[in-house]
C-alpha positions in Angstrom: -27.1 -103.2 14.5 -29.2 -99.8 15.3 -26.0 -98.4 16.4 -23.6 -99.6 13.4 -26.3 -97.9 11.2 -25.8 -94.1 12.5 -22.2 -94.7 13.0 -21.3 -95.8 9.2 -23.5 -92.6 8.2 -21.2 -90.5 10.4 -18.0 -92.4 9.2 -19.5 -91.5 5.7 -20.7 -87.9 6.0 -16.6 -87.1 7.5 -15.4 -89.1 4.8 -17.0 -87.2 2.2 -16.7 -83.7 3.8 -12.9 -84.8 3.5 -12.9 -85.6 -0.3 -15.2 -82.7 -0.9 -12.6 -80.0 0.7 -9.3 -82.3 -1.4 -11.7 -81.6 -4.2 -11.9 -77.7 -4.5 -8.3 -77.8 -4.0 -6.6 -77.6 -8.0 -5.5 -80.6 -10.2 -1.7 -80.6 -9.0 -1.9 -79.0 -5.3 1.2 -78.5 -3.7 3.2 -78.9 -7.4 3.1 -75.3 -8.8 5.7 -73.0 -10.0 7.1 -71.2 -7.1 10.3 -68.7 -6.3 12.9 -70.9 -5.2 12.4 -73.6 -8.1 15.1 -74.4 -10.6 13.6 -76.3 -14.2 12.8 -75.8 -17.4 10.3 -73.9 -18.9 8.8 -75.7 -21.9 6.0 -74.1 -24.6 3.9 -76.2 -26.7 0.9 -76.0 -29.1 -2.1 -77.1 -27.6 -1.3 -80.3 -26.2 0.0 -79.7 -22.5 -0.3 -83.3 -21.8 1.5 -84.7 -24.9 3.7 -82.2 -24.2 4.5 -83.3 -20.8 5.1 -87.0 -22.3 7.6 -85.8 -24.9 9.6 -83.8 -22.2 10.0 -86.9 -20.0 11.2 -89.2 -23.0 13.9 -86.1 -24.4 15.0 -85.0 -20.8 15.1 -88.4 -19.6 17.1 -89.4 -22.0 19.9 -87.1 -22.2 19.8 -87.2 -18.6 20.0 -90.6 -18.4 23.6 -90.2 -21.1 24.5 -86.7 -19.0 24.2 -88.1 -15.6 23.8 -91.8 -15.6 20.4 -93.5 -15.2 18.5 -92.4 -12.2 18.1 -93.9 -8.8 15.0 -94.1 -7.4 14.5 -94.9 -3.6 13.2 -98.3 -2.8 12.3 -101.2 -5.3 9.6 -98.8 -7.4 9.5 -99.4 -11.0 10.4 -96.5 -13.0 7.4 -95.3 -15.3 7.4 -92.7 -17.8 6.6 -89.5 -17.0 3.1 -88.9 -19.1 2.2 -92.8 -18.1 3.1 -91.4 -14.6 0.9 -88.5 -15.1 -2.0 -89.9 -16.1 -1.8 -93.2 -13.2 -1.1 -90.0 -10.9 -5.0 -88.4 -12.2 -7.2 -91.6 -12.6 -5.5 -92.2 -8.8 -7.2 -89.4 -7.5 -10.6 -89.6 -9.4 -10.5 -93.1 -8.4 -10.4 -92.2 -4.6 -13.0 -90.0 -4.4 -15.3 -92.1 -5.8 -14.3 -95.0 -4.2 -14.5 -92.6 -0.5 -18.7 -92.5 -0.5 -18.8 -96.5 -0.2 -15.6 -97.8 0.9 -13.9 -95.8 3.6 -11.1 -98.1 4.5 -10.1 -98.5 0.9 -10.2 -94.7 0.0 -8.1 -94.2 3.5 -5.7 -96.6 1.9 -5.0 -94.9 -1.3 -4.5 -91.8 0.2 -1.8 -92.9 2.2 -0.2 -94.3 -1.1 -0.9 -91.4 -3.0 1.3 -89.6 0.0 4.3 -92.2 -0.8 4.0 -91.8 -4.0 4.4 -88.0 -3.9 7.1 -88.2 -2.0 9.0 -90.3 -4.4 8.1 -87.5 -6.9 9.8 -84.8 -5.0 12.6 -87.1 -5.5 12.4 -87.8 -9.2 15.1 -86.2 -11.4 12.5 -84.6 -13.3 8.5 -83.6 -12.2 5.8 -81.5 -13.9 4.5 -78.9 -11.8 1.9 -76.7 -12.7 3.5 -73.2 -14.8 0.1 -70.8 -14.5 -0.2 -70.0 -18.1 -1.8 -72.1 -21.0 0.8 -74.1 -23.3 3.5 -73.7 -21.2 5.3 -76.4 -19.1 7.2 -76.2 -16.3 9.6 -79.4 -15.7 11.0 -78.8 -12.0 14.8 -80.4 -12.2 16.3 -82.0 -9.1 20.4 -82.6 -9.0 21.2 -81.4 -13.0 21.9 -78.1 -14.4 19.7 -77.0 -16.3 21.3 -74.9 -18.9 24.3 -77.6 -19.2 21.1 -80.3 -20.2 19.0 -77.6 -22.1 22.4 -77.0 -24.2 23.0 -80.3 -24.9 20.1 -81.2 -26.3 19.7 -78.4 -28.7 23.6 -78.9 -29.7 23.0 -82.3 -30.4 19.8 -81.7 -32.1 21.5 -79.0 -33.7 24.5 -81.3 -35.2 22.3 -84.0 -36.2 19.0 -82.6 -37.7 17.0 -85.1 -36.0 13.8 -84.1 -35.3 13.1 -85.1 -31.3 9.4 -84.0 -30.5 6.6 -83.0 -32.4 4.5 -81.0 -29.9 7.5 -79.1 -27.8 8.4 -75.6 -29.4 11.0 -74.0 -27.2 13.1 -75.7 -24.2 14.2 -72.8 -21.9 16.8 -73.6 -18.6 15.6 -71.8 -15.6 18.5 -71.5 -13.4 16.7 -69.3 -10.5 13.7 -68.0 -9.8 12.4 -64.9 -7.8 9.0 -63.1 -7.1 8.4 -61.1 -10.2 8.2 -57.9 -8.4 11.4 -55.2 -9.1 12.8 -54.8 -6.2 13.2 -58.6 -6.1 14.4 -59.2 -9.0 17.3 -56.4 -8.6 18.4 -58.4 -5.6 18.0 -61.3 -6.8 19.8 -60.7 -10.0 23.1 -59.1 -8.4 24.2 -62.5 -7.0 22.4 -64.3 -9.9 24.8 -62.6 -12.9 28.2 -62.8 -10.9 29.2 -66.0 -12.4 28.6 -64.5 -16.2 29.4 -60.7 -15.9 31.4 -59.9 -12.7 34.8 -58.8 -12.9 37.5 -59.9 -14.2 34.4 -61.8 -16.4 33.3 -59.8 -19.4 31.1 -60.1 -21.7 28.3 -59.4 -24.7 24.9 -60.1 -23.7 21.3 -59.3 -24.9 18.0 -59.5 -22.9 15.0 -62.0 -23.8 12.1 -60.7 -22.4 8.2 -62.9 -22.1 5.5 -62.2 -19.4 2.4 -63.8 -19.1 -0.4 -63.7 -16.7 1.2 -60.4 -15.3 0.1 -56.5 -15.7 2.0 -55.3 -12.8 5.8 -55.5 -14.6 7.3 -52.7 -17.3 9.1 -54.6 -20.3 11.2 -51.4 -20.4 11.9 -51.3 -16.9 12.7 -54.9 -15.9 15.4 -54.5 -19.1 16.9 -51.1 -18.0 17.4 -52.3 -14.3 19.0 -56.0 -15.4 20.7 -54.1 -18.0 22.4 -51.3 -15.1 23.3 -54.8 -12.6 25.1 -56.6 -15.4 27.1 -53.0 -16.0 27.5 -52.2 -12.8 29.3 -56.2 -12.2 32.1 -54.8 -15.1 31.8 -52.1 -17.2 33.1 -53.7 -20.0 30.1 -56.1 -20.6 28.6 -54.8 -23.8 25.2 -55.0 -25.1 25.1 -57.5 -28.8 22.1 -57.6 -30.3 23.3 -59.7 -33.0 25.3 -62.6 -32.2 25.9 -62.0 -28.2 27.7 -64.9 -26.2 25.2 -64.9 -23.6 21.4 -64.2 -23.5 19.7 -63.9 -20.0 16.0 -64.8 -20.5 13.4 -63.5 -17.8 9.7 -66.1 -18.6 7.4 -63.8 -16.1 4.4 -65.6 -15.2 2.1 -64.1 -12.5 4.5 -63.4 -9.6 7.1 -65.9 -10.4 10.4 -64.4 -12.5 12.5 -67.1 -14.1 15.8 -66.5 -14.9 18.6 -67.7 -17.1 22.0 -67.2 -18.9 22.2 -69.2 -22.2 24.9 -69.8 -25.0 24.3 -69.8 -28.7 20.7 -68.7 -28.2 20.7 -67.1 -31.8 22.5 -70.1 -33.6 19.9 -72.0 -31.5 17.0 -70.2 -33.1 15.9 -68.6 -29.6 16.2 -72.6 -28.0 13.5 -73.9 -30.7 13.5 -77.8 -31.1 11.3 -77.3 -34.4 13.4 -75.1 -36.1 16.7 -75.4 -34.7 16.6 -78.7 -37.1 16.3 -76.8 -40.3 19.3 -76.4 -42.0 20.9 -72.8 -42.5 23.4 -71.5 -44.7 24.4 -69.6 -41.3 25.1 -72.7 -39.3 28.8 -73.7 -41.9 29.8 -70.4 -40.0 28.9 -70.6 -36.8 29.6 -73.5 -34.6 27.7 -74.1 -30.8 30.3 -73.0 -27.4 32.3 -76.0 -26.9 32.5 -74.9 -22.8 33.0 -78.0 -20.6 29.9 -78.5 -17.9 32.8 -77.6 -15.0 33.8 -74.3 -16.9 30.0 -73.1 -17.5 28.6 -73.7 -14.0 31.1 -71.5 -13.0 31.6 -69.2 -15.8 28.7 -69.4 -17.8 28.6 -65.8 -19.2 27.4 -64.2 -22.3 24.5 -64.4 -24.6 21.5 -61.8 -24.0 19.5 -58.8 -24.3 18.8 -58.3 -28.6 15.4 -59.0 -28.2 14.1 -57.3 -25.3 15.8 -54.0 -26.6 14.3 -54.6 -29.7 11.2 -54.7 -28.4 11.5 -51.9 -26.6 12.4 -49.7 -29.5 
């Protein structure tokens, strides 16, 4: 018994000193936005969690009609994504507490809190942290993001049925780079063949947003992406009013995300709120009826109106 005593202490003191070092790492470690990540970029109003419970629901349903329900490895029930969310949080707060009095038990949890990350690296769709307030990043796994992102707002479009209540825009993001120049020029003159290169041509416009990041020119980034999409075929053209094919760049710190979306004006800039408003405009102007096949290997035109605006 004297030597159980000073040995449960010990057992404890490690125990703790390993929860205390888990616990100065950030809510999310390991699940940030990072170059290399395909998703989509989502912005809300205030509620980041509700947002993230409304993405699930919407993604997970056209998904579900795009690309047939989901199969999960092993017998794990499917939860929803902000149920899964919020299991995922009490989880951890849960193990630390339980850690100071019940080592085996906390051990136990963190092994199953390992499992069950790894079935979220498999999930069709997982939250990761963006780095900038009301904004959402959904990491995609399998899908195409600008074939889903388009069919939701095309549907939502025909219908007028309003999907969500907190989610303002849905953005694809098809690639993503360090948000540095150079990068991004390199990046980009792979990125664009599919849209602009030769014997592709197209009108385009720019969509430029940074946040969190002081280091990047707005004018710059636009006359460089600008030069690689002429410099693919001179005869893409710059549209500022009705393009076929918008290429948004979301900066946030070092992270560029990219992507080449249809009907991004007839969309209202991929707003769920007010692409459901009706518009005299819309009798005149019907979505791109380009088949998933055709866009993931021609998807060309739409861009740069706004960023050149801007820039004026």
């Amino acid at each position: 018994l004297s030597m159980a005593a000073p040995e449960a202490a010990a057992r404890k003191r490690r125990l703790k000193g390993h929860f205390a070092a888990r616990a100065k790492r950030p809510r999310g470690g390991g699940r940030q936005l990072e170059a290399g990540m395909r998703g989509i970029l989502i912005t809300c109003n205030m509620n980041e969690r509700k947002c993230v419970g409304e993405a699930y629901s919407l993604l997970g349903e056209y998904g579900d009609l795009l690309y047939g329900p989901e199969q999960l490895p092993g017998p794990a029930e499917r939860l929803s994504g902000s149920k899964k969310e919020e299991e995922d949080d009490e989880e951890e707060d849960e193990e630390e507490e339980a850690a100071e009095d019940d080592a085996e038990a906390a051990l136990k949890k963190e092994v199953g809190q390992i499992r069950a990350s790894t079935e979220r690296q498999l999930r069709r769709f997982q939250s990761v942290e963006s780095g900038a307030n009301n904004v959402v990043f959904i990491r995609t796994r399998g899908i195409e993001p600008e074939n889903l992102v388009h069919h939701i707002l095309k549907d939502i479009h025909t219908t007028k049925k309003k999907k969500t209540r907190v989610i303002l825009r849905m953005l694809p993001v098809s690639g993503t780079c360090k948000a540095f120049l150079e990068d991004m020029k390199k990046y980009t003159e792979t990125f664009f063949e599919p849209w602009f290169k030769a014997p592709s041509k197209s009108t385009f416009q720019i969509a430029y947003k940074a946040r969190n990041n002081s280091h990047m020119s707005r004018e710059e980034v636009i006359k460089e992406l600008a030069g690689i999409v002429g410099s693919l075929n001179p005869e893409n053209k710059v549209d500022l009013n009705n393009p076929q094919y918008t290429i948004v760049v979301e900066i946030i710190k070092n992270v560029c995300c990219l992507s080449v979306v249809r009907d991004y004006v007839l969309f209202r800039k991929y707003n769920l709120q007010e692409v459901v408003k009706s518009n005299k405009d819309d009798v005149q102007q019907s979505p791109s009826n380009v088949t998933e096949e055709q866009n993931s290997t021609a998807v060309k035109h739409e861009t740069m109106e706004e960023n050149l605006k801007e820039v004026k």
